[in-house]
N, C-alpha and C positions, 0 to 999 in steps of 0.2 A: 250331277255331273259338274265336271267344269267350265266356266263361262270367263275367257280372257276379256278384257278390251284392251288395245295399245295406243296408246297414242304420239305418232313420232314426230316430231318435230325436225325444220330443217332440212328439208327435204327440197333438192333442185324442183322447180316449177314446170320443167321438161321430162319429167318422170312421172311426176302428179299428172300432169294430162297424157299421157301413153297407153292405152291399153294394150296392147303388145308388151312393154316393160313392167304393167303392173300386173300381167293376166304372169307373166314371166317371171316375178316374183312370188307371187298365188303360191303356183305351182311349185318352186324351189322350198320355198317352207310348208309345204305337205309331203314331198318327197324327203324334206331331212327329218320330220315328224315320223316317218315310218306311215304316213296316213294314207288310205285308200282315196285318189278322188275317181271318182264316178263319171261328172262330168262338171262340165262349168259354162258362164255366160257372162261377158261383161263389156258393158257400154257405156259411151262417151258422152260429158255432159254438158250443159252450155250455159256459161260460157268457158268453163275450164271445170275439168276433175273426170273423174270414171269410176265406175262402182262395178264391182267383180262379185258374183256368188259361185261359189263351188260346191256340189252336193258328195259328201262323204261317205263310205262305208260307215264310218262311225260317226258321222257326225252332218256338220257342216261348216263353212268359211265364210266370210265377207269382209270385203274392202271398200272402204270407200274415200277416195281422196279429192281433194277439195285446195285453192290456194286463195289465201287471202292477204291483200295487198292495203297496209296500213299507210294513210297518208300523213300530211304534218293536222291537216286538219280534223284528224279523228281521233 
C-alpha cells in the first residue's frame, strides 16, 4: 500500500494547538479522499500541539502537530 507523510510548514500556531480545528481538518481530508472514517481520538499536548488518529475502512490517519519557536540564540 501506500504510506504518505506530509510535512507543512507555516502553519498559524493557533491552529497547531486546536483540536477542534485540527480534528476539523482530519476529517475534511478524509471526506474529499472519498475515505471511510470509522472513528477518531485526538488530544492536546503540553505545552502546545495535538495528535489526532482516525481508524479507516481502508486504512488509517494521523496528525500530529507541534510548534517550535527559534530564538536568536539557537
Amino acid at each position: 500500500g501506500q504510506h504518505l507523510l506530509i510535512d507543512i510548514k507555516d502553519v498559524d500556531s493557533s491552529f497547531l494547538n486546536s483540536e477542534e480545528r485540527v480534528a476539523t481538518a482530519m476529517i475534511e481530508l478524509i471526506n474529499e479522499s472519498k475515505l471511510t472514517l470509522l472513528s477518531y481520538h485526538c488530544h492536546s499536548l503540553v505545552p502546545i500541539g495535538v495528535s489526532c488518529a482516525g481508524v479507516l475502512l481502508e486504512s488509517h490517519v494521523a496528525f500530529h502537530t507541534w510548534y517550535v519557536v527559534l530564538s536568536d540564540t539557537d
